[in-house]
C-alpha angles and dihedrals in degrees: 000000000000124000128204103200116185115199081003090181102174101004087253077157093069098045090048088056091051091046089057097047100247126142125231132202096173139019116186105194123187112203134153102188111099091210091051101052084041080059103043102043081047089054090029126020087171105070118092110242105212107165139194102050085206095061093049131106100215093190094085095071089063108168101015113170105220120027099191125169138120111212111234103284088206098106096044098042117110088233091071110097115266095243088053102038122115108226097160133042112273131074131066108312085051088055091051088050091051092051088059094050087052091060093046081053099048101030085043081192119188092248140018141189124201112188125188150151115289086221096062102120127267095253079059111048087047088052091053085049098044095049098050083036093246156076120256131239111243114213132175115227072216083084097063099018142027096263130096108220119149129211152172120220126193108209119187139167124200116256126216092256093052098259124113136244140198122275106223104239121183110195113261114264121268104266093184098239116164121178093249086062081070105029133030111238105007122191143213091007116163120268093275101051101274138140111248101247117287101246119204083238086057096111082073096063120136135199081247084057086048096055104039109100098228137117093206108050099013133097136203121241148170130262115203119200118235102222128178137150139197125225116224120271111250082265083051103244119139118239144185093223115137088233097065094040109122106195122194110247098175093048108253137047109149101161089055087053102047091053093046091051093229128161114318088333107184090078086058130220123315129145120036125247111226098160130049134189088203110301098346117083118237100188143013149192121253113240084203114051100007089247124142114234134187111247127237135196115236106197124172097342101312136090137192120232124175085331094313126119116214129175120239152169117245135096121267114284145069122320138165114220117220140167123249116277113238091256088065094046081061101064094046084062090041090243117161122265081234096062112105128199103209097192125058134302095271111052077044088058100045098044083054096050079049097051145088129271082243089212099048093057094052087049084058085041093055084042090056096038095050093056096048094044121105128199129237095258090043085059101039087062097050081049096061097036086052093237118173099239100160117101081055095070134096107177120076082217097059095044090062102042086062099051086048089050089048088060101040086050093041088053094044091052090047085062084244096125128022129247090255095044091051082048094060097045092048091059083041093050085048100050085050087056098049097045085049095059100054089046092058092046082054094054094045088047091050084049090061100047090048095056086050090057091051090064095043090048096055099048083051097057093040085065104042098193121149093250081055090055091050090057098046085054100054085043102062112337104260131140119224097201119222 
């Protein structure tokens, strides 16, 4: 399986092919950003960086059997300002779409995915439609995670006559996913539980972004609770006194608080208080990323920010408001815990606001790759008909089990073997392709694996404590030397 990804970004295309099981042999990517191919060669060395899509000659790749890529949606979005948005078909983001139907004209691959913003205009959706002959399926990333991030995809397979038709798509099921599934105290999600879609400028946002109720200028973010308690005096009054203050230090302890009748105790204990007003804490230490943030009272569904008043949901007591880490950003896109971003936050940010929802386009991918399989029967009758069924084919297994089955029927009808001899060597051909194929499973999943203990691997050397060692050992039998 080849695949052809334009503005690859973080490769989302990849993941998403491992995720639906199919193999690839070669993955030609075309990206511009620095921080993204930095990315991509650390998680992938593998894949072939190619760069500016304008300076490629798509025709090369003849035959490929995926096209992905979604055009950078900056200058359609809604979020664009209204003096610099693109509402017809014509400036730069239409030039960067038309490079990509250039390469589906001159790579005429099997398959191909076009991803971009719900809130392009009308003129433009109807200009997208009209160039791949039909009409996209719109899905929510709402379905397989806990953001709300709405898309059109265009999904189309190559007919015999060149042109291109529709893939029928049904929408992924509903997995249930809410943002406090991920995170502990989210704020500012969408009516039905959801993240606010991860931007790329995501890595600006503010605790003003946070707490506006908009979907277009607004973020989600995360309230942590600012829990302490206070242990009895030897007479056995509670008191407020900094010597009996017991603060969390692992990020939840409910039970603790609730016996030590703390602030709104029954959410248990989560950022640290460092600084104090008196008895109220003014700022706190973040269990989840290690940062210090200014604390804010929450009181009867509202809270005060910088003089503003905004409305919220969250009981009573003390929280600070940050945004989500970019670990948590991850899992809103379905990325793999495995996957590294070896540059900063916020080149990590923004590849991720770029980015795919990982799990959405392997649903597309399993659409695409239903449709085209064949089944062993299916293939056993072309075979003897000596119908040219290659270029039908996805898996490398199948493909050789055809050409197998060709040979054993031509030889059969040459007289050269008998009926009962073919018959043997046709139970003996399927057994082949079904042990091929878990051992292929088993390889994919070792790579896997593999891919999990690297970064293992790499956490435990950065510490270097004797506990770390230990485990390196067990992992894989190596020394670190003192």
């Amino acid at each position: 399986m080849n695949v052809l990804s334009l503005f690859d970004g973080m490769a989302c295309g990849m993941l998403a092919m491992m995720k639906a099981d199919i193999s690839v042999d070669d993955y030609f990517a075309y990206e511009i950003d620095k921080y993204a191919i930095q990315t991509v060669k650390h998680n992938f060395p593998n894949i072939q960086e190619l760069g500016n899509v304008f300076n490629a000659d798509f025709t090369k790749y003849g035959g490929v059997e995926y096209l992905i890529g979604g055009s950078p949606c900056t200058y359609w979005s809604i979020a664009q300002s209204p003096d610099r948005r693109e509402t017809t078909a014509s400036g730069m983001g239409w030039e960067l779409f038309s490079q990509y139907v250039r390469a589906l004209h001159e790579a005429k691959p099997k398959f191909f995915i076009y991803e971009n913003n719900k809130s392009m205009s009308k003129a433009i959706y109807k200009s997208v439609s009209e160039t791949f002959g039909f009409e996209p399926i719109m899905i929510n990333s709402s379905l397989v995670s806990a953001q709300n991030r709405q898309r059109y995809y265009w999904v189309g397979k190559r007919n015999d006559d060149g042109t291109y038709s529709k893939v029928d798509v049904e929408q992924p099921k509903d997995r249930g996913i809410l943002l406090r599934d991920i995170v502990d105290e989210p704020v500012n999600v969408t009516p039905d539980g959801k993240s606010q879609t991860i931007k790329a400028q995501y890595s600006n946002t503010d605790v003003n972004n946070i707490c506006k109720r908009t979907s277009t200028y607004g973020a989600s973010g995360v309230a942590e609770p600012v829990r302490c308690f206070t242990l009895p005096r030897e007479d056995g009054i509670q008191t407020q006194s900094k010597q009996y203050r017991v603060y969390d230090i692992v990020g939840k302890s409910t039970t603790l608080c609730a016996e030590g009748g703390g602030i709104s105790a029954k959410t248990g204990l989560y950022a640290i208080p460092v600084e104090f007003d008196g008895d109220t804490p003014t700022k706190a230490i973040s269990y989840a990323d290690g940062k210090t943030y200014k604390v804010y009272s929450a009181k009867d569904g509202f809270i005060s920010i910088k003089d503003k008043i905004y409305p919220i949901r969250l009981p009573n007591g003390f929280y600070i408001i940050r945004k989500l880490t970019v670990s948590e950003c991850k899992r809103l896109q379905t990325v793999p815990d495995w996957y590294e971003f070896p540059v900063s936050d916020t080149q990590a940010y923004k590849m991720l606001g770029n980015g795919w929802t990982v799990d959405v386009i392997a649903h597309l991918i399993k659409a695409t790759v239903g449709g085209a399989m064949m089944n062993l029967n299916e293939i056993d009758e072309a075979a003897y008909s000596n119908i040219d069924i290659l270029p039908r084919l996805i898996d490398d297994i199948d493909k050789i089990y055809y050409l197998a089955m060709v040979s054993m029927y031509e030889a059969y009808k040459a007289g050269a073997i008998t009926r009962e001899e073919a018959a043997a060597r046709k139970d003996q051909l399927r057994a082949l392709h079904g042990r091929f194929d878990i051992d292929r499973k088993i390889y994919r999943q070792h790579q896997q694996i593999e891919r999990n203990f690297a970064g293992h691997r790499k956490r435990l050397e950065s510490c270097g404590c004797q506990n770390c060692k230990d485990m390196l050992m067990l992992i894989d039998g190596r020394k670190i030397d003192e």
